[in-house]
Steps between C-alpha positions, in 0.01 A plus 500: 500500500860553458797250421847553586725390221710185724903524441757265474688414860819703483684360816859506530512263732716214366381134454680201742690388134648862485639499799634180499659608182628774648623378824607125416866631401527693868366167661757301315762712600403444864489173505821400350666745728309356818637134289829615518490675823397157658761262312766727631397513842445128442877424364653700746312448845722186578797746389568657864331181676743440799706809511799468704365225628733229595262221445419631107667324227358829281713702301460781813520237782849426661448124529851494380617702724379291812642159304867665463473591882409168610802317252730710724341443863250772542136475618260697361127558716252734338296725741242730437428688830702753641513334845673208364713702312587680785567192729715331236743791487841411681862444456515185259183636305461683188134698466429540148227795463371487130236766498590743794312744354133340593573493881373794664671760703458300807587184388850631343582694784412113719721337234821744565469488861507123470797485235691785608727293747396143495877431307321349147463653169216625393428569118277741342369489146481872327344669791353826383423808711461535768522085599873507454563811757295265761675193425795635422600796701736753262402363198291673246330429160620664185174619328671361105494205466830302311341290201821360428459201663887326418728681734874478650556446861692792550575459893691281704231244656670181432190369382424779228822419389488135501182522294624745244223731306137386594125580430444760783433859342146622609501753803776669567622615887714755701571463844730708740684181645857507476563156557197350212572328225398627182482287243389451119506902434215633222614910413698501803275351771473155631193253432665273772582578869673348759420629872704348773324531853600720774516186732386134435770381261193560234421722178247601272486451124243742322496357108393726232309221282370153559612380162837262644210305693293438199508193383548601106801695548646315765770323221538860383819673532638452884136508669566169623776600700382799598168308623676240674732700725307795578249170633704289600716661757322324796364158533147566538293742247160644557301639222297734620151553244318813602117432533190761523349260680779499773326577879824645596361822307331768734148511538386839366126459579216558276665710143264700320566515111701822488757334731544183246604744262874623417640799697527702181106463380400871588743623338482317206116560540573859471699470211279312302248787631711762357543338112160449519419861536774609268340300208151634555656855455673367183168340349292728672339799264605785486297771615454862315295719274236288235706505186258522179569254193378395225262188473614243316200416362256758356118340608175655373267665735183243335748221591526620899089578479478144333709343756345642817170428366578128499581502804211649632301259300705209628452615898106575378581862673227691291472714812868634510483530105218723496672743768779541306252595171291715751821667670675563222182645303451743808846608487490591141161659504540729799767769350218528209219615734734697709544329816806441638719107457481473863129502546419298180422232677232656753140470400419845643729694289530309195140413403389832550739654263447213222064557535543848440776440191233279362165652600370201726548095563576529823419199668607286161868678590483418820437139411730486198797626678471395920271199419568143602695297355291281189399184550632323180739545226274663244387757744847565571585561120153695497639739789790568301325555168297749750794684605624570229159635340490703795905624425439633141202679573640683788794579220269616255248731689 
């Protein structure tokens, strides 16, 4: 009966206090950030509460605005569809727009053809491209934007110059109207505009940034003035707050997901294709001839043996270790009895040529060297105690 000497676990596998050792500091790090992330949502979600909107007393509403307008006689009625926009528009009404830029192409062309003549003013806060070319026929965006948001009126509209310098700045226009106003110029083109109408008696105002209508800068420089005239110039004012949820927008039917996205996703797709495959060339490796070096580490042969045979032991694979010993054997002992490497390891040429080297044993070759495999660990170590027997005789005869 044989024992197997038992050895100590060697897993690497780390213990639950390891890796909480290890990854605590990471975790910490992610939850203070996720903290901080939160409390600055937190302290500024009531920040932009109410923008433009005339009934917000927030920094970014223009409750101020409204209370100014009604001191001095003017009515202000907030709408939010584009059909009552549209049927408020006429001569002794002013149609402020505050975010043209979230109608859609249908809806802005509705909204000209609705303005264009009724003899009121209609105002425009920074309309981008392509909503100001709809809205405002001539006029185009300037793709820089002026960050200086102090500038001088610059222009003869009596109330630019009333007001003096102001808070407009932000998108800057062209147009190809002789008879506009430009106003308020940033690096030599306007951030205000003054359209009169063909017929009507009316004009348009397109206004680079919202900031005179805010309520925290609205004691700031001459934004008050500014605010006041370009609103209150008729008797009634309509401010017009853009909605997604507005049914004047066309139906376009059932959208698949590819049609949600942004014109410019395939392209951008195919950029981000592109890098992608550049950097796998980069980090790739690099193909050629093997290159010899030197080990870094000198090991033993006994120390490989030793190793493998461990193995073997561990996976209880006496059967592969004694085809190695038995394969290896026949490939050392065939050049000695003159038969060929290739054939060492068939019976019919190799045991022939090893009987007559050593004058008989046959059939104790054949079993010695294309046997099966032994059934325990001490007839494995007796097969290779056998083999090698068998090795230095053939050597010495």
């Amino acid at each position: 009966m044989t024992t197997e000497a038992t050895l100590p676990p060697t897993s690497a596998s780390p213990t639950a206090r390891q890796v909480w050792t290890r990854a605590r500091g990471v975790l910490l790090a992610l939850v203070l950030l996720l903290a901080a992330a939160v409390a600055i949502a937190v302290l500024r979600s009531g920040a932009q509460h109410g923008r433009l909107d005339p009934r917000s007393a927030d920094p970014y509403g223009s409750h101020a605005v409204a209370a100014l307008l009604a001191d001095h006689g003017v009515s202000t009625r907030v709408v939010t569809t584009l059909d009552e926009a549209r049927t408020a528009a006429g001569p002794g009404t002013t149609l402020l727009v505050t975010v043209p830029d979230l109608l859609t192409d249908h809806q802005q062309s509705q909204l000209h053809a609705a303005t264009a003549a009724s003899g009121g003013r209609t105002v425009l806060i920074a309309p981008d491209t392509p909503s100001v070319g709809r809205l405002a026929p001539g006029v185009t965006a300037d793709p820089a934007l002026s960050f200086g948001t102090t500038l001088s009126p610059g222009c003869s509209l009596p109330a630019a110059r009333r007001a003096g310098a102001a808070d407009t700045g932000g998108i800057r226009y062209s147009t190809t109207a002789r008879d506009a106003d430009s106003c308020y110029p940033s690096d030599g083109l306007p951030t205000l505009l003054r359209l009169p109408q063909s017929r009507g008696g009316g004009d348009t105002v397109v206004l680079g940034a919202p900031d005179v209508l805010y309520n925290a800068r609205l004691d700031k420089q001459g934004n008050a003035s500014l605010a006041l005239q370009l609103l209150g110039s008729r008797p009634h004012l309509v401010w017009y707050l853009p909605s997604l949820s507005d049914d004047s927008a066309p139906d376009t039917g059932n959208r698949s997901f590819f049609d949600l996205l942004p014109s410019g996703w395939l392209w951008g797709t195919l950029q981000l294709f592109i890098a992608a495959a550049l950097a796998a060339l980069w980090r790739a490796r690099r193909l050629g001839p093997l290159v010899p070096e030197k080990l870094p580490v000198a090991i033993r042969a006994s120390e490989t043996v030793e190793g493998r045979a461990r193995l073997y032991r561990k996976a209880t694979a006496r059967d592969r270790a004694a085809a190695a010993l038995r394969s290896t054997t026949r490939t050392r002992l065939a050049p000695l009895v003159g038969v060929p490497v290739a054939q060492a390891h068939t019976p019919e040429a190799l045991l022939p040529a090893l009987s007559a080297h050593l004058h008989g044993d046959g059939p104790s070759l054949d079993s010695l060297l294309f046997g099966p495999p032994p059934g325990d660990d001490a007839a494995l170590v007796s097969l290779a105690d056998q083999l090698d027997a068998l090795e230095r005789e053939v050597r010495r005869s």
